[in-house]
C-alpha positions as CSV (number, residue, x, y, z in Angstrom):
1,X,-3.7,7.3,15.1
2,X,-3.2,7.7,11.4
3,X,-3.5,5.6,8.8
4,X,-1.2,6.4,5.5
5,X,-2.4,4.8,2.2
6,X,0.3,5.8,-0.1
7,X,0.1,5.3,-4.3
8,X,1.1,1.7,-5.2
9,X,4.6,1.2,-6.8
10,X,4.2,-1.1,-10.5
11,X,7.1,-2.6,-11.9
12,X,7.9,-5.2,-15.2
13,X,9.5,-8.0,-14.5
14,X,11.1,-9.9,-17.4
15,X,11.0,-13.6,-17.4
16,X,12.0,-16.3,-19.8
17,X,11.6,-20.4,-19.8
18,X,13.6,-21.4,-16.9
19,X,12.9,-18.8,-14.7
20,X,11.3,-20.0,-11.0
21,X,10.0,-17.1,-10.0
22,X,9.6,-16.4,-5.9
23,X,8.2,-13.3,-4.3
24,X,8.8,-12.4,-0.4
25,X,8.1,-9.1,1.8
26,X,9.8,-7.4,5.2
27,X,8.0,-5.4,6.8
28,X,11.4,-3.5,8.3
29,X,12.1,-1.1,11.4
30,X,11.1,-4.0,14.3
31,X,7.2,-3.1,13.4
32,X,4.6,-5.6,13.1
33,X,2.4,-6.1,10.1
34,X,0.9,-8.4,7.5
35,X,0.7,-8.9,3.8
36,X,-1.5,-11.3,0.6
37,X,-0.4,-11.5,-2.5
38,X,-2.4,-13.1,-5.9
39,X,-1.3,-14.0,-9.0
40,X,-3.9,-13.8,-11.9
41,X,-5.8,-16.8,-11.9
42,X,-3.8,-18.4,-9.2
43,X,-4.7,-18.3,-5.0
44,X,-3.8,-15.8,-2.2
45,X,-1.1,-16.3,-0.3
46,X,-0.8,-14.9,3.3
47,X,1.3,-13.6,6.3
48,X,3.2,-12.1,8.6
49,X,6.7,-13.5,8.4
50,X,9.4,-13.2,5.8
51,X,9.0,-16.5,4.6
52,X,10.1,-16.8,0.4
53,X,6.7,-17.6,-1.6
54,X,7.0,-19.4,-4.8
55,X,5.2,-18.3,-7.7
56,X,5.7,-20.6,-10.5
57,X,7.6,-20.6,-14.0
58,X,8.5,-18.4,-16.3
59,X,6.2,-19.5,-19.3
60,X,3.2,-19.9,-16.8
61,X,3.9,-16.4,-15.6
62,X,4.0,-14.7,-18.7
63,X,1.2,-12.0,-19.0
64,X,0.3,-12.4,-15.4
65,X,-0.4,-9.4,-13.0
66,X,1.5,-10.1,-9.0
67,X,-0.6,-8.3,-6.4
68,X,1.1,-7.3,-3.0
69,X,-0.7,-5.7,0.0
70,X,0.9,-4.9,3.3
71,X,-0.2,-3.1,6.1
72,X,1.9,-2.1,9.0
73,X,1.2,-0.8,12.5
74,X,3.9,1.2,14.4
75,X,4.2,-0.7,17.5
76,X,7.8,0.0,17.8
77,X,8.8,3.5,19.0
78,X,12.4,3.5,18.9
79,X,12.1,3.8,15.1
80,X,8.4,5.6,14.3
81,X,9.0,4.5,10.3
82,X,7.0,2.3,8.1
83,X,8.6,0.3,5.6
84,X,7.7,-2.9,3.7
85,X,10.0,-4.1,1.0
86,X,9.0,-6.9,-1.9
87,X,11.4,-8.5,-3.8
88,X,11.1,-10.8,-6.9
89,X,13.5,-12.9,-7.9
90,X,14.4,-15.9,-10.1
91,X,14.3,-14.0,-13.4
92,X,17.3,-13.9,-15.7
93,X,18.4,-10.2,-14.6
94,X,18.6,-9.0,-11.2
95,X,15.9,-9.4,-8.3
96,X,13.5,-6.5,-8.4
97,X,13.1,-4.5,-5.0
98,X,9.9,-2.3,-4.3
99,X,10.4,-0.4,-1.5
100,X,8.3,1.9,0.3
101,X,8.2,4.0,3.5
102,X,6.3,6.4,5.7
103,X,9.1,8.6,7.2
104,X,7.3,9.9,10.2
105,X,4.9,8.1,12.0
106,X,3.7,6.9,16.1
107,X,2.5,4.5,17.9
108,X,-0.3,2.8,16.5
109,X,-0.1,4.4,12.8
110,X,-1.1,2.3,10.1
111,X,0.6,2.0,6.5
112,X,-1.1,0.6,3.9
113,X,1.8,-0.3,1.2
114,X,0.4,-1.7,-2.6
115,X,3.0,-3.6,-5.3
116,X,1.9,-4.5,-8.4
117,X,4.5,-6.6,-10.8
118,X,3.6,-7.6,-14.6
119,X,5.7,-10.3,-15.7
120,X,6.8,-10.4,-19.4
């Protein structure tokens, strides 16, 4: 078993008064994972489905740091990748997508996947 820990992605993500911000994350490739994200100053949020989170506003987000963690476990050897993909939307421009992947894995490898999104 290996466990892969690859360098979080950071992204800005522009907001403005009416923007109700969401977050959400697949863990792809039929493996099996979880995932928490924070907001500065606000609580964790948990789980394992690809259920849509909302965040808040755009003038309460402003300044604030997201936090994603996900960590998947190859239980699926058909595929023997790792992916998770975040995406934020409700902004005035286009939803931002962090993806990342571990090419190569096996059975019972472990990705640890970080995001981290400053909204402005």
């Amino acid at each position: 078993m290996s466990v892969f820990n690859p360098d979080p992605r950071s992204a800005i993500y522009a907001l403005d008064a009416t923007s109700k911000v969401t977050a959400q994350v697949v863990i792809g490739n039929g493996q099996r994972g979880g995932w928490a994200m924070k907001v500065t100053g606000l609580g964790t949020v948990k789980g394992s489905d690809e259920k849509v989170v909302k965040l808040g506003g755009g003038i309460a987000l402003a300044g604030k740091l997201l936090q994603v963690n996900v960590t998947v476990v190859d239980v699926h050897p058909e595929t023997n990748r790792l992916n998770a993909v975040v995406t934020v939307a409700g902004g005035p421009g286009a939803p931002l997508i962090i993806s990342q992947e571990v090419p190569e894995s096996a059975d019972g490898d472990v990705a640890i996947f970080g995001a981290l999104v400053m909204f402005q």
